[in-house]
GUDREN-862617 format. One record per residue: x, y, z of N, C-alpha, C, CB in turn; residue number from 1; residue in three letters. Coordinates in pm, whole numbers, padded with zeros to 5 digits, m for minus. Last residue first. Glycine has a CB too. Layout:
<rs>
((X Y Z) (X Y Z) (X Y Z) (X Y Z) NUM "ala");
...
</rs>
This chain:
<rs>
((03871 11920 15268) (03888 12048 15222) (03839 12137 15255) (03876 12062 15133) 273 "unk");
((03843 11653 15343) (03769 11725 15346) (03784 11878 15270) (03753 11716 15461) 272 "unk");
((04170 11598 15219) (04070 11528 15161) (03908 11587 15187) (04091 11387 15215) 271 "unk");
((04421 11743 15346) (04347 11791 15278) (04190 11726 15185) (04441 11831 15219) 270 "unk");
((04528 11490 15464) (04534 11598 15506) (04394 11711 15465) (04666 11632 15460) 269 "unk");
((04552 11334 15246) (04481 11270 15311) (04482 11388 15410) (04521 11128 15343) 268 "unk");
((04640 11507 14919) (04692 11384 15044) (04557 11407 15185) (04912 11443 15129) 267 "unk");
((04643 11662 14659) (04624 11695 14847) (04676 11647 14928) (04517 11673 14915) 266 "unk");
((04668 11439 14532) (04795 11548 14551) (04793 11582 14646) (04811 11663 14484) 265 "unk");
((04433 11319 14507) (04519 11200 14542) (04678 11328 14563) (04521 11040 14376) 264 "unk");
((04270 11536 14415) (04291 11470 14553) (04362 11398 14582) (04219 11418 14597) 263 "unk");
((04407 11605 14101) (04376 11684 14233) (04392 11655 14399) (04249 11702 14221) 262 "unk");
((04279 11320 14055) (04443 11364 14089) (04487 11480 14091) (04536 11318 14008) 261 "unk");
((04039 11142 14109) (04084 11258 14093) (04255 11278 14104) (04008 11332 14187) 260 "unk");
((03934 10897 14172) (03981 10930 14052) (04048 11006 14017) (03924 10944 13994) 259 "unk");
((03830 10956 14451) (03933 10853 14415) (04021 10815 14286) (03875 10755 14435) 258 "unk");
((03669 11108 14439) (03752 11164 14448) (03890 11042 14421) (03727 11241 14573) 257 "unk");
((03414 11170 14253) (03518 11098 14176) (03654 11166 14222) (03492 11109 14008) 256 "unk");
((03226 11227 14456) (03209 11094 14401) (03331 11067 14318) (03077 11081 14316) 255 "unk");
((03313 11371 14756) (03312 11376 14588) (03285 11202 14574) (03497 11446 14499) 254 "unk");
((03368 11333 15038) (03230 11290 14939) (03209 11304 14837) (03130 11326 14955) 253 "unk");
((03568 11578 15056) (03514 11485 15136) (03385 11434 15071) (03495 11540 15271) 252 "unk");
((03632 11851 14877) (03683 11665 14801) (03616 11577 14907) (03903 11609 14799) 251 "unk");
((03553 12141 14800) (03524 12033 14885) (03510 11880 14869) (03428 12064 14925) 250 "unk");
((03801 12405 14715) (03713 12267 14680) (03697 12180 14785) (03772 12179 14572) 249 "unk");
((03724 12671 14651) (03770 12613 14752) (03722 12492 14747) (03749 12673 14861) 248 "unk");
((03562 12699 14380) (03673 12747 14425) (03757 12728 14492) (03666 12807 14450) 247 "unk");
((03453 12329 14389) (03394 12494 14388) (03566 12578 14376) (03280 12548 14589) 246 "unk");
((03302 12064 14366) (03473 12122 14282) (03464 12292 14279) (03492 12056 14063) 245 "unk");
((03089 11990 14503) (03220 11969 14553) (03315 12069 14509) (03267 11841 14518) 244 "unk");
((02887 12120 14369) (02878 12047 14529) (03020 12052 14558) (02814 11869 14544) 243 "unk");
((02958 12230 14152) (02849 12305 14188) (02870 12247 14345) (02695 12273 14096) 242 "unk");
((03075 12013 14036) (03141 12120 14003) (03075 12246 14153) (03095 12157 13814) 241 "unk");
((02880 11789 14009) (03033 11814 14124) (03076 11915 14152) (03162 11770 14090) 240 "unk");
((02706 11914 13829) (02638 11881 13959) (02810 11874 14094) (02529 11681 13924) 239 "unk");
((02840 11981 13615) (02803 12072 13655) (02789 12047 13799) (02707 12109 13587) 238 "unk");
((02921 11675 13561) (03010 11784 13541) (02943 11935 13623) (03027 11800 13365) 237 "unk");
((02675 11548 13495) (02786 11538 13628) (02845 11625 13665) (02886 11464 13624) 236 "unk");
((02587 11722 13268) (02517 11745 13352) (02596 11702 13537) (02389 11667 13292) 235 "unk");
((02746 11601 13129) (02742 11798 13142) (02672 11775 13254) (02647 11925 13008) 234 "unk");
((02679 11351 13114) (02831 11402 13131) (02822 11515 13190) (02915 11422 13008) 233 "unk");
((02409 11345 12976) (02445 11325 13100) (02587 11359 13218) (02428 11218 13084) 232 "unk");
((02482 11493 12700) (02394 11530 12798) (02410 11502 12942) (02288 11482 12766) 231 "unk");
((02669 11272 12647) (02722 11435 12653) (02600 11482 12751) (02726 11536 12473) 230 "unk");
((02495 11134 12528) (02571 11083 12690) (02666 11167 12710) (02647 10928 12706) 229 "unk");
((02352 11195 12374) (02284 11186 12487) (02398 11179 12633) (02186 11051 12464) 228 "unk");
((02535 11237 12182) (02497 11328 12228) (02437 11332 12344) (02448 11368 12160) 227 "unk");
((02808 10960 12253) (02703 11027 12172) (02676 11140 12267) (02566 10933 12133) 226 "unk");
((03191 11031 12312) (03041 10968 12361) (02946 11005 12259) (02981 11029 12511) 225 "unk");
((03444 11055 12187) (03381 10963 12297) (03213 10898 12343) (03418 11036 12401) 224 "unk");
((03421 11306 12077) (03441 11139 12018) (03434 11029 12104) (03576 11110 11958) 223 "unk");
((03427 11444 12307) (03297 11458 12191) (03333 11300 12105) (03319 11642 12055) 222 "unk");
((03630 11385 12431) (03497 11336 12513) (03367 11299 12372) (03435 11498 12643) 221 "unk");
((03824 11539 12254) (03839 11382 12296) (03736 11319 12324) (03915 11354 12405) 220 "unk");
((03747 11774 12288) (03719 11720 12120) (03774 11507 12141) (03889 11856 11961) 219 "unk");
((03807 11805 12578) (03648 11817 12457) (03657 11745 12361) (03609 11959 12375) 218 "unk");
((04069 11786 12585) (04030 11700 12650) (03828 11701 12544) (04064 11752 12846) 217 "unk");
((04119 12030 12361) (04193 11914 12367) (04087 11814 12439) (04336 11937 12446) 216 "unk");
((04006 12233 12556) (03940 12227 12391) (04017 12072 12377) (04008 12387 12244) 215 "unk");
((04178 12181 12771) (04016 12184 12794) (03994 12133 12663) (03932 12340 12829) 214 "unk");
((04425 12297 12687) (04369 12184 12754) (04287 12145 12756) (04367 12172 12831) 213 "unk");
((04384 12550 12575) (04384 12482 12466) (04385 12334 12555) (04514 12524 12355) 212 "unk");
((04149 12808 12633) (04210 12707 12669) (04236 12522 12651) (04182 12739 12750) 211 "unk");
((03920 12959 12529) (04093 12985 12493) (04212 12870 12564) (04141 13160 12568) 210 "unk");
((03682 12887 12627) (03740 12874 12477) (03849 12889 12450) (03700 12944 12394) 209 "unk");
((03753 12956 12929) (03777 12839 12902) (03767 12814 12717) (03673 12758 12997) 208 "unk");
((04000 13221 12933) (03888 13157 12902) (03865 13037 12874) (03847 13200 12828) 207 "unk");
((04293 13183 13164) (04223 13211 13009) (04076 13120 13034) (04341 13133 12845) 206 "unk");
((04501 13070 13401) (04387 13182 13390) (04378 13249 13233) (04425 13313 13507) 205 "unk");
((04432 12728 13422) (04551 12822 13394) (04433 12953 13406) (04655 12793 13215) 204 "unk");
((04283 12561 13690) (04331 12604 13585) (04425 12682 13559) (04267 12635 13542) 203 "unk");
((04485 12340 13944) (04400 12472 13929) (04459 12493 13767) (04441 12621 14063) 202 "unk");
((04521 11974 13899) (04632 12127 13947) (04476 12211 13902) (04841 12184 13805) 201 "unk");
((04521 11740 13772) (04552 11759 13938) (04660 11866 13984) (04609 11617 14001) 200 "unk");
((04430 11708 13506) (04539 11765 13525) (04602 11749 13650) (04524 11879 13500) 199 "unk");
((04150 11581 13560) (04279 11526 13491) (04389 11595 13492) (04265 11504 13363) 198 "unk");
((04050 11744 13761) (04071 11590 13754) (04142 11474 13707) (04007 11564 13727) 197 "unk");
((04129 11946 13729) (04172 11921 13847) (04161 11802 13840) (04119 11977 13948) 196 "unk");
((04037 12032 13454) (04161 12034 13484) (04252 11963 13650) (04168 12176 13464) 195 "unk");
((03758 11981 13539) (03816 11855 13473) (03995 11910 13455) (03718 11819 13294) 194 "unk");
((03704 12169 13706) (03688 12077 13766) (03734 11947 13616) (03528 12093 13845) 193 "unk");
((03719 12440 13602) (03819 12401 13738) (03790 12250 13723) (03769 12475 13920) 192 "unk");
((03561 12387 13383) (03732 12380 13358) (03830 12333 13450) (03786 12506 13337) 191 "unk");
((03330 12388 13441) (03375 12243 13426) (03564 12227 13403) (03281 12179 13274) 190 "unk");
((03345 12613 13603) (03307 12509 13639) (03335 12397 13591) (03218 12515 13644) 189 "unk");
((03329 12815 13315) (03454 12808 13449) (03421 12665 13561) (03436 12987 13570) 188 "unk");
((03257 12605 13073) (03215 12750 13167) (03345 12711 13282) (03003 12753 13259) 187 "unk");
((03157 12476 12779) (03243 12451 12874) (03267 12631 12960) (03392 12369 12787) 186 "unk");
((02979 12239 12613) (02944 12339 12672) (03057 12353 12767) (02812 12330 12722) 185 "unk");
((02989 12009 12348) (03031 11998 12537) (03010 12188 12504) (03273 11903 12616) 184 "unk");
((02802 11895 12123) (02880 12021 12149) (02884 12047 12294) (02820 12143 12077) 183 "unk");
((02663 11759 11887) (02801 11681 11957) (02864 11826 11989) (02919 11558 11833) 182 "unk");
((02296 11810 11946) (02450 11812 11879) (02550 11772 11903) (02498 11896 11866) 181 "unk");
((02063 11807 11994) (02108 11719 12050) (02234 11714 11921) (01997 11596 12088) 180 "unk");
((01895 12069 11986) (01938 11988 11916) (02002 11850 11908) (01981 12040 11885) 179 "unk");
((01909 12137 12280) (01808 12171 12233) (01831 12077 12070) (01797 12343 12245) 178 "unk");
((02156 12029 12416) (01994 12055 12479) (01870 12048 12392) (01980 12202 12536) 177 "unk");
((02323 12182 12207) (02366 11978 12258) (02202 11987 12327) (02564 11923 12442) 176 "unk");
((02294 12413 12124) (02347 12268 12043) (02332 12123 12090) (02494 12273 12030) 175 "unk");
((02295 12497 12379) (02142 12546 12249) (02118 12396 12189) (02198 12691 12068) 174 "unk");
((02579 12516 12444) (02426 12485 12520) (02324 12429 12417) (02350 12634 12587) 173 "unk");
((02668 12657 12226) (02715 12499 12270) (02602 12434 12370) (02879 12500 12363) 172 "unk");
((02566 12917 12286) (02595 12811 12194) (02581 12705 12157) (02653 12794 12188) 171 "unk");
((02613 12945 12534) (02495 12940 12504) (02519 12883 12380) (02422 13058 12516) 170 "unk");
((02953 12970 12494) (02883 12878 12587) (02715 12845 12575) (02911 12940 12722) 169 "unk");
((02977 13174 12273) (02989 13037 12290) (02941 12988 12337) (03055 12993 12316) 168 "unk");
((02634 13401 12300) (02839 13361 12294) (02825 13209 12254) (02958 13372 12497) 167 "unk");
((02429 13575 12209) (02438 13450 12260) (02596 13452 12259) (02357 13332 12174) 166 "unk");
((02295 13816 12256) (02323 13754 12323) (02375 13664 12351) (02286 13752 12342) 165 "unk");
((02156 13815 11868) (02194 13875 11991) (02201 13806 12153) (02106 13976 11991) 164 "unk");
((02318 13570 11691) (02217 13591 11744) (02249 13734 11860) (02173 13447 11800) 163 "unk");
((02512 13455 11599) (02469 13582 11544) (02419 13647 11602) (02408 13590 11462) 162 "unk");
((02539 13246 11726) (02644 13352 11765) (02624 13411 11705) (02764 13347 11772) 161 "unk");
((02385 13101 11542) (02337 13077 11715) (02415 13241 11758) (02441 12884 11825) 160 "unk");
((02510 13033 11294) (02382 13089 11307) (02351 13154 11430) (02292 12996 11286) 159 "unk");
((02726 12899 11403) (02730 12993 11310) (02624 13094 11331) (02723 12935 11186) 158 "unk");
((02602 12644 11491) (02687 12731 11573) (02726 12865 11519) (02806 12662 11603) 157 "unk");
((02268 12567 11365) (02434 12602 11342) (02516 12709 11441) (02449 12671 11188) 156 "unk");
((02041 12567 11399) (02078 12473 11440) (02201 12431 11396) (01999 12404 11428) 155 "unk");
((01824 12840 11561) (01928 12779 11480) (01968 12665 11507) (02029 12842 11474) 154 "unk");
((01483 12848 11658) (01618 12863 11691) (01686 12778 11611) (01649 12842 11827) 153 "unk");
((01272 12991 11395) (01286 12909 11466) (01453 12928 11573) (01262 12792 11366) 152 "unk");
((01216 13172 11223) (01136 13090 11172) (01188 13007 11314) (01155 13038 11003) 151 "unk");
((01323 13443 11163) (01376 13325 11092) (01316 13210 11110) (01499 13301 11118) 150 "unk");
((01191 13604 11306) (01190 13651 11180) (01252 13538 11097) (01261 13784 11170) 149 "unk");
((01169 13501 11588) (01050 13494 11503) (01057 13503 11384) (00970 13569 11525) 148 "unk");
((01422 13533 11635) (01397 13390 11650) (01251 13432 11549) (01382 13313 11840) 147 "unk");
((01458 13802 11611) (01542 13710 11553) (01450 13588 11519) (01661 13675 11649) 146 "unk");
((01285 13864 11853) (01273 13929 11687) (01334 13847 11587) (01350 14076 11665) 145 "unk");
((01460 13765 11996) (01254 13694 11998) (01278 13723 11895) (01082 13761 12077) 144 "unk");
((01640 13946 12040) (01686 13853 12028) (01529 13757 11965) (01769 13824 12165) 143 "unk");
((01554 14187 12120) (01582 14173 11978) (01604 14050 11961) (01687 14248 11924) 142 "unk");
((01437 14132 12419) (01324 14179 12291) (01409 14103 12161) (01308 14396 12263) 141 "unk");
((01708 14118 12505) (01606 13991 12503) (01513 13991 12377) (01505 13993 12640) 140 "unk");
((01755 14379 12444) (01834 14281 12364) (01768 14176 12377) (01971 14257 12397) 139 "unk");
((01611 14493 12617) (01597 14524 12489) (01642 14424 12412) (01653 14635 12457) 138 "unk");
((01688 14359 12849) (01604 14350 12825) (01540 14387 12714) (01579 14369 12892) 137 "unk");
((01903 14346 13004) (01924 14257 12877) (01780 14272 12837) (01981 14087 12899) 136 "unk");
((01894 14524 13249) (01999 14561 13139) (01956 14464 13019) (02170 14534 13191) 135 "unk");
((01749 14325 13426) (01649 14469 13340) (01780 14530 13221) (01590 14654 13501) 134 "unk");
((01821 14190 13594) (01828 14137 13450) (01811 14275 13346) (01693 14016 13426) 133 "unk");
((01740 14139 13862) (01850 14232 13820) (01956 14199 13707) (01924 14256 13935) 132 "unk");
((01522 14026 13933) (01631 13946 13894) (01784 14030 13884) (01586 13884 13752) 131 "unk");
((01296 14192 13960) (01348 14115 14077) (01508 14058 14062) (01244 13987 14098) 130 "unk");
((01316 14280 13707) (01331 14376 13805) (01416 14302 13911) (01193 14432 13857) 129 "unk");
((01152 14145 13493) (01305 14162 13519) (01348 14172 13652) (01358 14278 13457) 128 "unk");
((00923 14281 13494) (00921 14131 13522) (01058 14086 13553) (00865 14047 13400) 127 "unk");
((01015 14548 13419) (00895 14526 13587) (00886 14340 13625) (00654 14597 13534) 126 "unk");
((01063 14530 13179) (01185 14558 13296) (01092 14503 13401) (01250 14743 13329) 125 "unk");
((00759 14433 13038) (00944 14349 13085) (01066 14363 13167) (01027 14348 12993) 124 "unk");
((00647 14651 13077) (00642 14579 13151) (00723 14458 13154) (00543 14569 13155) 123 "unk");
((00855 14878 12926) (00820 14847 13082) (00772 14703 13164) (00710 14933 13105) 122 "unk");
((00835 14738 12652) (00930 14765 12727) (00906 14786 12886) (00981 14869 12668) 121 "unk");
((00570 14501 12562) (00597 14671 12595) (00734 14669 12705) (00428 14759 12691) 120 "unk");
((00666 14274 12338) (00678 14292 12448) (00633 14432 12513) (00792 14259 12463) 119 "unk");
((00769 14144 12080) (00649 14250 12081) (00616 14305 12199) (00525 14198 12036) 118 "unk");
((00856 13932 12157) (00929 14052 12036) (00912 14147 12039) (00910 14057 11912) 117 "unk");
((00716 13768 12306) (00835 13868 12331) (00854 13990 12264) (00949 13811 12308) 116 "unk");
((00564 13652 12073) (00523 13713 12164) (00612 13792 12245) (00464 13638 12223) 115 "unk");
((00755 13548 11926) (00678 13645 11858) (00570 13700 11939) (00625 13590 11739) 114 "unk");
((00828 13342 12077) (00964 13442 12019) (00846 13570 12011) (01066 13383 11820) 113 "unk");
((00586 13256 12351) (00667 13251 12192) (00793 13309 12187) (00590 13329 12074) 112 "unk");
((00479 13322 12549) (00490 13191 12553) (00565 13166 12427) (00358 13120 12569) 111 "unk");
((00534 13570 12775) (00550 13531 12661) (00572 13431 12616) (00603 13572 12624) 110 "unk");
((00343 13490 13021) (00360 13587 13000) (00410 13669 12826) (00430 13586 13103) 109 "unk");
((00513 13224 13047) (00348 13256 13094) (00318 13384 13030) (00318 13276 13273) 108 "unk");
((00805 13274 13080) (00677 13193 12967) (00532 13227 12973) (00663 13028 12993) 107 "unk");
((00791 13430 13334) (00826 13431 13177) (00756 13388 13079) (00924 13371 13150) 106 "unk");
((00702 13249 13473) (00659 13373 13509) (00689 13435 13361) (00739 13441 13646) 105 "unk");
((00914 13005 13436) (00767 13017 13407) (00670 13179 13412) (00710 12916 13521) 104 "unk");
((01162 13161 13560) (01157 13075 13408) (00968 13071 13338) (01224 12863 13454) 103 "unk");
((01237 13286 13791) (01157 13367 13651) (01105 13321 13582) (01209 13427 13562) 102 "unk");
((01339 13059 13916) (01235 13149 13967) (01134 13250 13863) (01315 13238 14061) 101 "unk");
((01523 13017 13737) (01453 12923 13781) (01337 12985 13869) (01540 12831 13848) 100 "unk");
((01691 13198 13779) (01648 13185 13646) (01524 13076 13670) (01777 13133 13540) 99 "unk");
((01781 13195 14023) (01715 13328 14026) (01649 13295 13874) (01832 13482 14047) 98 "unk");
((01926 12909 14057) (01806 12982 14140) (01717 13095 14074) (01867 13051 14263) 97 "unk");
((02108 12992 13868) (02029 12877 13807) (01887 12947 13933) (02120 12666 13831) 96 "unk");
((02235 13375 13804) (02206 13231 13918) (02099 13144 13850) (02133 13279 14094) 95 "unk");
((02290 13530 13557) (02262 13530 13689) (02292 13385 13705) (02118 13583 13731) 94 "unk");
((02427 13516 13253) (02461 13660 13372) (02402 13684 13503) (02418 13795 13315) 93 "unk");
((02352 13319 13173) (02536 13321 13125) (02526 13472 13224) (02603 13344 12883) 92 "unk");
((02099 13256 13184) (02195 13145 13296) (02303 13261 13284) (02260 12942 13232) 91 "unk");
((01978 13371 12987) (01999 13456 13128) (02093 13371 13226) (01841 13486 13213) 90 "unk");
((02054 13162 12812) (02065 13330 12764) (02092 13428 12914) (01882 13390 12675) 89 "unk");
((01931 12956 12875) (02049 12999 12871) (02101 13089 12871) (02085 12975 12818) 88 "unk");
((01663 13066 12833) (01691 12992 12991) (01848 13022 12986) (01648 12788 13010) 87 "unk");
((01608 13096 12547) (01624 13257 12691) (01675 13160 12794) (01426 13368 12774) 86 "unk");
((01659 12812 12477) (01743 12958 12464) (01721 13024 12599) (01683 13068 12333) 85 "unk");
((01384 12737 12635) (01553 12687 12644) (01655 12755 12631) (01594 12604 12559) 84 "unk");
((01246 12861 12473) (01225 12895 12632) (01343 12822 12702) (01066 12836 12699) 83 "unk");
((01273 12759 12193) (01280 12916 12205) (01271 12939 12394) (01118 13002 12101) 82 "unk");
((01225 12486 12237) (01326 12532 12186) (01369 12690 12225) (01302 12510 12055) 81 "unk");
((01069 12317 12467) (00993 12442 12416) (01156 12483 12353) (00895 12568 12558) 80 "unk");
((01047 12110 12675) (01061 12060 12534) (01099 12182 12430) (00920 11989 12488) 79 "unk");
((01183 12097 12992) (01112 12175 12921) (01130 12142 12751) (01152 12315 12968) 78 "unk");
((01355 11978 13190) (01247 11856 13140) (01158 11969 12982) (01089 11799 13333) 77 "unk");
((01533 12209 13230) (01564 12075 13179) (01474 11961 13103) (01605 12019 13284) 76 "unk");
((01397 12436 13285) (01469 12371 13146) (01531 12259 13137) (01562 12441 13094) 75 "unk");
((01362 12375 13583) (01252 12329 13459) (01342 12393 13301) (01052 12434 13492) 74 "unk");
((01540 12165 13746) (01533 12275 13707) (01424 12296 13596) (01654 12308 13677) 73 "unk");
((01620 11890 13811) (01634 11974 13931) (01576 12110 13844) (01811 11980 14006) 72 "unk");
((01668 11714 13610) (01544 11747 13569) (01511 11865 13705) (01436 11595 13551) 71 "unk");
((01936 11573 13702) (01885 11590 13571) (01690 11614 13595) (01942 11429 13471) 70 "unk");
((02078 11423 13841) (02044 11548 13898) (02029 11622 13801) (02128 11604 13986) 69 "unk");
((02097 11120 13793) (02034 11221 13905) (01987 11338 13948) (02075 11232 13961) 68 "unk");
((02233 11179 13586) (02072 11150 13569) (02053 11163 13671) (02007 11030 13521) 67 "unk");
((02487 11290 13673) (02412 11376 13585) (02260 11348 13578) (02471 11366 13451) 66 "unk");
((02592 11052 13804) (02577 11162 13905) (02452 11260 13815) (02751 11254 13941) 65 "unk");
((02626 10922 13572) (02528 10889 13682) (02493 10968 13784) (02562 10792 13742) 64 "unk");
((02817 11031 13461) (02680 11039 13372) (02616 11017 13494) (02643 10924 13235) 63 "unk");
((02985 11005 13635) (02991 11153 13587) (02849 11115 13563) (03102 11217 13451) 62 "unk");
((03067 10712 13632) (03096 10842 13761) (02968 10953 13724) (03293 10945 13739) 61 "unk");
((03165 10666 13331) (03024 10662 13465) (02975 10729 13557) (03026 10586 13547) 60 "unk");
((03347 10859 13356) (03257 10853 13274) (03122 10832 13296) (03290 10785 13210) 59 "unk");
((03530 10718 13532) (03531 10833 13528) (03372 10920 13494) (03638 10848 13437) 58 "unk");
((03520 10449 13417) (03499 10462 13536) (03442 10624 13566) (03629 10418 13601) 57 "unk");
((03670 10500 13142) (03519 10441 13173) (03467 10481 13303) (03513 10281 13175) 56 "unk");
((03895 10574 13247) (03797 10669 13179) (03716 10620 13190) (03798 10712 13063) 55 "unk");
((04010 10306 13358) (03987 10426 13449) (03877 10586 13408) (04148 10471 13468) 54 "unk");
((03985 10140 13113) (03894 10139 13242) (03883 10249 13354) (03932 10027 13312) 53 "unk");
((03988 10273 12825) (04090 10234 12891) (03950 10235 13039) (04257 10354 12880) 52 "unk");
((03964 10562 12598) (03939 10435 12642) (04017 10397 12746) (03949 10348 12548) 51 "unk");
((03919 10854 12452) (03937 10838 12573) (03893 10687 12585) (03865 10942 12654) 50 "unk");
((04194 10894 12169) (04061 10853 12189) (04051 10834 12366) (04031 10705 12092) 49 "unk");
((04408 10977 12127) (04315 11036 12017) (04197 10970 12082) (04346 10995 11843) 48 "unk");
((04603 11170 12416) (04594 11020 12347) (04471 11049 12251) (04559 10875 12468) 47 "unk");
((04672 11379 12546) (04709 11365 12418) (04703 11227 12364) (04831 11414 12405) 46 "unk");
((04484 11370 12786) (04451 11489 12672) (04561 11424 12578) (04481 11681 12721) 45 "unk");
((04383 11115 12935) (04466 11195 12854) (04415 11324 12735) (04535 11088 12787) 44 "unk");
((04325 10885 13112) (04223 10997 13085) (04305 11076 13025) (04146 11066 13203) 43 "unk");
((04492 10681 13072) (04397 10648 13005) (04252 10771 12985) (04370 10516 13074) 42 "unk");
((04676 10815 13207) (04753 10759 13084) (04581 10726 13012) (04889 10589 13124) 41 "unk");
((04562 10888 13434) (04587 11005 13369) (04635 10971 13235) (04679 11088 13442) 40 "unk");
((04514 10626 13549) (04354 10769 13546) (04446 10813 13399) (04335 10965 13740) 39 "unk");
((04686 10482 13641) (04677 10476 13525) (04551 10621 13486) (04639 10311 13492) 38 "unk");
((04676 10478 13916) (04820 10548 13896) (04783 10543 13693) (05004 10416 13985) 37 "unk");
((04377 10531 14056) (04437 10435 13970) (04541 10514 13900) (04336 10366 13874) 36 "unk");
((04380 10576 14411) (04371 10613 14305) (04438 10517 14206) (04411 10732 14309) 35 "unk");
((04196 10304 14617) (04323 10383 14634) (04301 10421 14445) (04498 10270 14707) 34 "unk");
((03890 10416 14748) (03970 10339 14687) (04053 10356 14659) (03953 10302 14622) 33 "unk");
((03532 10439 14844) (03642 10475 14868) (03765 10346 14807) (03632 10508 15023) 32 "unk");
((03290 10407 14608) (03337 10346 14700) (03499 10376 14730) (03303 10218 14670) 31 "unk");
((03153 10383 14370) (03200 10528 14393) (03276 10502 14519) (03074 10649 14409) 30 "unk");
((03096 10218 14077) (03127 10192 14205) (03215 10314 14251) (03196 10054 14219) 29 "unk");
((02756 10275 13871) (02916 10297 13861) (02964 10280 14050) (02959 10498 13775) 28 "unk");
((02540 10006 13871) (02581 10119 13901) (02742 10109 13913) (02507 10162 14021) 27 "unk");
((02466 09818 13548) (02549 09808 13672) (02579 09953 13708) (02686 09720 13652) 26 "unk");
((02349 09818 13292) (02279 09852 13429) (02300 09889 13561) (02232 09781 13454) 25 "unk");
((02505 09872 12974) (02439 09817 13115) (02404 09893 13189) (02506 09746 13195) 24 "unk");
((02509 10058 12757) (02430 09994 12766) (02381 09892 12916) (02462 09945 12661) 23 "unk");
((02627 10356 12688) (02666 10258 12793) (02542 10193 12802) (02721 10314 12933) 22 "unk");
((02571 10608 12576) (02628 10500 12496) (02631 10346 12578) (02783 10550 12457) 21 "unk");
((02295 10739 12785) (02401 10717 12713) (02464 10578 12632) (02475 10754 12794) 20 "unk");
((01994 10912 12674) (02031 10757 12739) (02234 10771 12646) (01864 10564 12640) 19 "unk");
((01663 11164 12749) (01827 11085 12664) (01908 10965 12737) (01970 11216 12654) 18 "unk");
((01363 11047 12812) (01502 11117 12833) (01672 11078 12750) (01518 11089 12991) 17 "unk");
((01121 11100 12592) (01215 11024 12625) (01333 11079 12664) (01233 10951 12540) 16 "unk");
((00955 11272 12419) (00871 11236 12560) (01004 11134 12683) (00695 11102 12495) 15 "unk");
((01011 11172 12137) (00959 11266 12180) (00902 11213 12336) (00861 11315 12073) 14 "unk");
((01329 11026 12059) (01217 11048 12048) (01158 11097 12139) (01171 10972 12017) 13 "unk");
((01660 11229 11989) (01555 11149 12082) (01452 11116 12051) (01519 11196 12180) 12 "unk");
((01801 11290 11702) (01734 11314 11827) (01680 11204 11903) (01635 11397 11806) 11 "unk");
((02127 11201 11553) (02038 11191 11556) (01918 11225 11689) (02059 11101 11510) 10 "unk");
((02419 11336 11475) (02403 11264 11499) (02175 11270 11515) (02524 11249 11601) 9 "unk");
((02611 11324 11158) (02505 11446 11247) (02430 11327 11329) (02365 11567 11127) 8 "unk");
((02933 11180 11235) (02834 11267 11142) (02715 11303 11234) (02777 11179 11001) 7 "unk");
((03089 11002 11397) (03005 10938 11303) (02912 11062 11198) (02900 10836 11401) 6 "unk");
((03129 11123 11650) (03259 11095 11516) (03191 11064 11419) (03377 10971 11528) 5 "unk");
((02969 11084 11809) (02999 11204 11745) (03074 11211 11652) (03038 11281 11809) 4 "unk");
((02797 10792 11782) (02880 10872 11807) (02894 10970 11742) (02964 10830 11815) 3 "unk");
((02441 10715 11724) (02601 10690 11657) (02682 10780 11763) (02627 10757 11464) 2 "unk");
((02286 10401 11850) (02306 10547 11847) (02447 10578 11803) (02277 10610 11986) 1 "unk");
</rs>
């Protein structure tokens, strides 16, 4: 499988979960441990490539936590291009819960673009309703319209951000999920939580597209791994982010607290959090 550095990279075959670059078997060792004073020389934002054993480690960490907790949601295992979008589409203004509750009720209901499109306005707010979605609901409509009138969902970041609704982050979603593109997805969650890991400090306050740390440490990872093992990455990334690396962060049982240099700052005081 090629890397992202290598050009467009290539899909999965059909029915197969994605698989990262890492060919063994050996589980990553999450086991309490004194931090490696090297994490930050070998997890670097200004070095051109992420190598070195403490990134590996890191890496692992991450992907393994991700296949675990990889299929918790039905866009995840869902094949359907156009029911992936909307999944994203509504992630970027409610709750994985509350999208995850709609997700099929949805589909069921409009199983296409070109069934949406066509939608009667009421009874889409009335399917909305519960969610307190009913504002995106014209724009949902226009958005189907899109997808039907061109034949499919895009498979240019160009294309995607035309779209009604979509920003970056759905974007970059669309790209790497649904295409299997070399495109990290990056939301306030993975920012707090890879600035804290590699930085071992709270973000700065800018968007995570505007933040030139983040975009730095990305365009490092993206050469780092293939698409699949971006898949799994995002997916760690979310799952810590979501358990442990919250606002008030809860470091007792992180899996990569021993990595972290965030926690190794705290000090042993602060390790439950």
């Amino acid at each position: 499988m090629e890397r992202c550095s290598q050009g467009r990279p290539g899909t999965t075959e059909a029915g197969k979960s994605p698989t990262n670059r890492r060919t063994d078997t050996q589980q990553p060792d999450v086991s309490p441990r004194t931090v490696d004073p090297d994490t930050a020389d070998a997890f670097a934002i200004g070095v051109p490539t992420l190598w070195g054993a403490a990134a590996e480690r890191i890496i692992s960490t991450l992907s393994e936590v991700g296949r675990q907790h990889f299929g918790t949601y039905p866009w995840h295992t869902d094949t359907d291009p156009f029911r992936k979008l909307v999944a994203e589409v509504l992630l970027a203004r409610t709750t994985r819960q509350v999208v995850a509750r709609l997700y099929w009720t949805l589909a069921a209901a409009y199983p296409d673009a070109e069934a949406l499109s066509h939608a009667d306005e009421a009874d889409l707010l009335a399917l909305l309703a519960p969610t307190g979605l009913t504002s995106r609901a014209l724009r949902l409509r226009a958005l189907a319209a899109s997808i039907a009138r061109i034949g499919g969902v895009p498979d240019t970041r160009d294309k995607l951000l035309a779209l009604p609704l979509v920003g970056q982050y759905t974007a970059d979603a669309v790209l790497l999920y649904v295409h299997r593109e070399c495109a990290l997805p990056l939301d306030s969650s993975a920012q707090r939580l890879l600035h804290r890991l590699v930085g071992g400090s709270d973000p700065v306050r800018v968007p995570p597209y505007r933040d030139d740390f983040l975009l730095r440490l990305r365009q490092c990872l993206q050469r780092r791994l293939t698409p699949e093992g971006l898949v799994w990455f995002h997916q760690g990334v979310l799952a810590v982010a979501w358990t442990h690396c919250r606002a008030r962060p809860k470091c007792g049982g992180c899996p990569l607290s021993a990595s972290c240099r965030y926690a190794a700052r705290a000090g042993p005081n602060r390790a439950p959090c």
